[in-house]
C-alpha positions as CSV (number, residue, x, y, z in Angstrom):
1,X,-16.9,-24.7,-1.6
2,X,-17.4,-20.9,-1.2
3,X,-21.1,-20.1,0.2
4,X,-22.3,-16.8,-0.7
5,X,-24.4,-14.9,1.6
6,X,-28.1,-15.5,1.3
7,X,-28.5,-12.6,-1.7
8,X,-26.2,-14.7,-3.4
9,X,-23.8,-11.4,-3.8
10,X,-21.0,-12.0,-6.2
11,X,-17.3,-12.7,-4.5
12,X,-16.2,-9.0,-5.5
13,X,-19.0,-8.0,-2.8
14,X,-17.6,-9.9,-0.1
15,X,-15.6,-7.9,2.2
16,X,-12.4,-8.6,2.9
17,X,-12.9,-9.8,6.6
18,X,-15.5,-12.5,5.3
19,X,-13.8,-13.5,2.7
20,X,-10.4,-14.1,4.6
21,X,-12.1,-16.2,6.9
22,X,-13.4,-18.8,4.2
23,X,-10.0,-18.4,2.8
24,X,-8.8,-20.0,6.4
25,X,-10.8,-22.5,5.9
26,X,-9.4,-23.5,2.6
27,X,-11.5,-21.8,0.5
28,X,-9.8,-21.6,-3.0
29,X,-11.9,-18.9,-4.8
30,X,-12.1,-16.9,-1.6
31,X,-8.0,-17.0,-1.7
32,X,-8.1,-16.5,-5.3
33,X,-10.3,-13.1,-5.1
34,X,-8.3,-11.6,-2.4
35,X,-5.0,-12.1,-4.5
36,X,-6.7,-10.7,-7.7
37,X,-8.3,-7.6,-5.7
38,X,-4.7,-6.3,-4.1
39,X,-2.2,-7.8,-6.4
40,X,-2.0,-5.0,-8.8
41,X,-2.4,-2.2,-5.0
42,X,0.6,-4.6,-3.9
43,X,2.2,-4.2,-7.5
44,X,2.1,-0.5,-7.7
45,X,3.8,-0.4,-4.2
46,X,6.3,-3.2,-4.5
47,X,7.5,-1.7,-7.7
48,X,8.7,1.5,-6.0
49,X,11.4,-0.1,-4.4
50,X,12.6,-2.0,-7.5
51,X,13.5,-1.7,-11.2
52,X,13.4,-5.6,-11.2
53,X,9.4,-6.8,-12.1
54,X,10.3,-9.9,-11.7
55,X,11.4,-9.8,-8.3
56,X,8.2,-8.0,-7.5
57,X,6.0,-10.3,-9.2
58,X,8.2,-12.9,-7.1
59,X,7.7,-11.8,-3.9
60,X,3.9,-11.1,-4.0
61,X,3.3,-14.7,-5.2
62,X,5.3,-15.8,-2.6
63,X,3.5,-14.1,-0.2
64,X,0.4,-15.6,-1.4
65,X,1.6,-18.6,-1.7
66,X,2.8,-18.5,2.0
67,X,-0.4,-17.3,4.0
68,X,-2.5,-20.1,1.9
69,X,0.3,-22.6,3.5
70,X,-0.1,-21.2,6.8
71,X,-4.2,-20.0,6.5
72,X,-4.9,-22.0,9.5
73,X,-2.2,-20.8,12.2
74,X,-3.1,-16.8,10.8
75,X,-4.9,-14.4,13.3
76,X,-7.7,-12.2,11.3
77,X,-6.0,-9.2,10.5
78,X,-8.2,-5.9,11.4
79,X,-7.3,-4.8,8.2
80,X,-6.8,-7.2,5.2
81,X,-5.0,-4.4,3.4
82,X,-2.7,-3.1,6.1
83,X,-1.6,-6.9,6.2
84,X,-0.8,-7.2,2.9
85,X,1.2,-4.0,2.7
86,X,3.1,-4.8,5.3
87,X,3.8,-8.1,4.6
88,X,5.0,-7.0,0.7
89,X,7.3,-4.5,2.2
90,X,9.2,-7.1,4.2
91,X,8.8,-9.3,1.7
92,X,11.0,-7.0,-0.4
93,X,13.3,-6.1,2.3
94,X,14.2,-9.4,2.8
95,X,14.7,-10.1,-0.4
96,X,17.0,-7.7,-1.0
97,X,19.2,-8.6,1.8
98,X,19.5,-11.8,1.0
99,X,20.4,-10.7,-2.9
100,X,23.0,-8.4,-0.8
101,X,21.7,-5.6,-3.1
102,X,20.8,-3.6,0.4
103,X,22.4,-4.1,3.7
104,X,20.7,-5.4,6.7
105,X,21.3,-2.0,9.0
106,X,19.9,0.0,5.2
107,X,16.2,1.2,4.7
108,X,14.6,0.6,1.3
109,X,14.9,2.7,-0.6
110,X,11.6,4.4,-1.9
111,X,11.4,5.7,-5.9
112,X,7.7,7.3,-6.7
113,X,9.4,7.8,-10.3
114,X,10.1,3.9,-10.4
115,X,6.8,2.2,-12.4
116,X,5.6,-1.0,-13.7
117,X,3.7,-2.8,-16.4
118,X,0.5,-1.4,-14.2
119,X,1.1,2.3,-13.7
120,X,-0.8,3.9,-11.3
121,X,-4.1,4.8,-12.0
122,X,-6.7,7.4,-10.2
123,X,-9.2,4.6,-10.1
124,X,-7.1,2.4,-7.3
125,X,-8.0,5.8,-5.1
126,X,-10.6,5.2,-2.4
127,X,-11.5,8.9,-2.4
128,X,-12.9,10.0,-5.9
129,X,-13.0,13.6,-5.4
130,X,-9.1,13.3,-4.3
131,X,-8.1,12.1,-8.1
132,X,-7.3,15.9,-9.2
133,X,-5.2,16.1,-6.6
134,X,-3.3,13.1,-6.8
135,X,-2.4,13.6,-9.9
136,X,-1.3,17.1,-9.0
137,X,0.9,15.4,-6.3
138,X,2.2,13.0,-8.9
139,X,4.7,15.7,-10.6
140,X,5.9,16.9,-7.1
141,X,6.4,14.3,-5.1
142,X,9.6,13.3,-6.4
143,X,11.4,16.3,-5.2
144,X,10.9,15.2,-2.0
145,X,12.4,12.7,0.5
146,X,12.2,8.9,-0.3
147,X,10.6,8.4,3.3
148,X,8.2,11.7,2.6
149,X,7.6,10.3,-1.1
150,X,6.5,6.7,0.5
151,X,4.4,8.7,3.3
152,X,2.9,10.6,1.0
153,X,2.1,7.7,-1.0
154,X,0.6,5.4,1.4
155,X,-1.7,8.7,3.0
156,X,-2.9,10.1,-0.8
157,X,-3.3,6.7,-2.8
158,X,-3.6,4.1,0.1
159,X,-6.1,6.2,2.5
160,X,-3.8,4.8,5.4
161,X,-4.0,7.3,8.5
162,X,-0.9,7.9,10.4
163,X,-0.8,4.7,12.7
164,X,-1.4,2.2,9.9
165,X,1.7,3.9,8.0
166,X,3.9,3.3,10.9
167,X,3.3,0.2,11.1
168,X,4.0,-0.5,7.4
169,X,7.0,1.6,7.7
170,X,8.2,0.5,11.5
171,X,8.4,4.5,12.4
172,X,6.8,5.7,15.4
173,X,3.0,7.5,15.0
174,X,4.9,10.8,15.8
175,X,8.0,10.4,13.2
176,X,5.3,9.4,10.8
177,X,3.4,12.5,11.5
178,X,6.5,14.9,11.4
179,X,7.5,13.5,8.1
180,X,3.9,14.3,6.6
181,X,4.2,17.7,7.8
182,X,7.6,18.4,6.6
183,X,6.6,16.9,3.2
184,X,3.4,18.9,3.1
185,X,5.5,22.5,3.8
186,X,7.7,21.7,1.2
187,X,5.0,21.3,-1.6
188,X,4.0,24.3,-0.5
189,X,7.1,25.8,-2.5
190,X,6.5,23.9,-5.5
191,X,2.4,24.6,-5.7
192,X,0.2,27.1,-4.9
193,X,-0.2,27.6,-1.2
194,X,-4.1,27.7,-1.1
195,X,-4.4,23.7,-3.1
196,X,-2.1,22.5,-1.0
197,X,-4.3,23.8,2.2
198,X,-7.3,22.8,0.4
199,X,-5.7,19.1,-0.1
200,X,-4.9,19.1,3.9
201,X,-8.5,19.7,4.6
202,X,-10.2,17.2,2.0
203,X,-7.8,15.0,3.6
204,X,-8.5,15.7,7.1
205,X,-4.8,16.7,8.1
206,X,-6.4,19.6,9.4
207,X,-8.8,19.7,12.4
């Protein structure tokens, strides 16, 4: 049974790193609130890459299903999150290849126009003061790249800095970086110059 911490905080106060170590030691409502606090983050990301729900829904219970049947080989992750992410996006991947709807030597392919049943909402955003921002970047980003639109993505509504996205997205720290840049000039002929610098700053793109 799950033992909270002497001031008997609720689950949804445990952090992640505590509660994926009870979790490894077969702890079913630790399991239970780390798949209900990211499965609608890992949602709202799978679903980019598909127009099939069900697939998504799918694979993230799979994924669930498979670190609760492994819990005890697992290393703790530094960052619950990043290992969820990247484990959804091979997840998918793999899926996909073995459906033969995408080639092995193919990239998925990344739609921020594709949603699901749980659209995207500003309240999923670490950074509250970003929200106006976001949801600036939510017309534009489509005119973009798919690999810009998912870098984009993962650095406005993930908070992931530029080594955690290349790791989700098996790029190097400097393609990841180039890519952000590239996608960050080319808002700049869509919006107005000055938000888009202010945006780099409240991000901390620029030093």
């Amino acid at each position: 049974m799950f033992r909270s911490p002497p001031n008997h905080r609720p689950l949804e106060a445990i952090a992640d790193a505590d509660l994926w170590r009870h979790f490894q030691e077969g702890d079913e409502l630790a399991m239970g609130e780390l798949a209900e606090r990211y499965y609608k983050r890992l949602y709202n990301y799978g679903s980019k890459f598909s127009r099939d729900h069900e697939v998504i829904r799918d694979c993230i219970q799979d994924l669930f299903l498979e670190i609760w049947d492994k819990r005890q080989t697992l290393s703790q992750p530094d960052s619950v999150k990043l290992y969820l992410l990247v484990s959804i996006r091979r997840r998918i991947y793999r899926r996909k290849t073995e459906n033969k709807w995408l080639e092995e030597s193919e990239e998925l392919d990344f739609d921020s126009a594709l949603v699901g049943d749980l659209p995207i909402e500003t309240t999923i955003i670490e950074d509250e003061t970003s929200q106006y921002y976001v949801r600036k970047l939510q017309q534009l980003i489509p005119q973009l790249s798919r690999r810009q639109q998912e870098i984009i993505y993962l650095r406005f509504y993930e908070n992931l800095d530029n080594e955690a996205i290349a790791e989700v997205m098996s790029l190097s720290r400097g393609a990841v970086a180039n890519l952000l840049w590239r996608a960050l000039k080319e808002l700049k002929d869509y919006w107005y110059a000055g938000l888009v610098f202010l945006l780099m700053v409240g991000f901390g793109l620029l030093k």
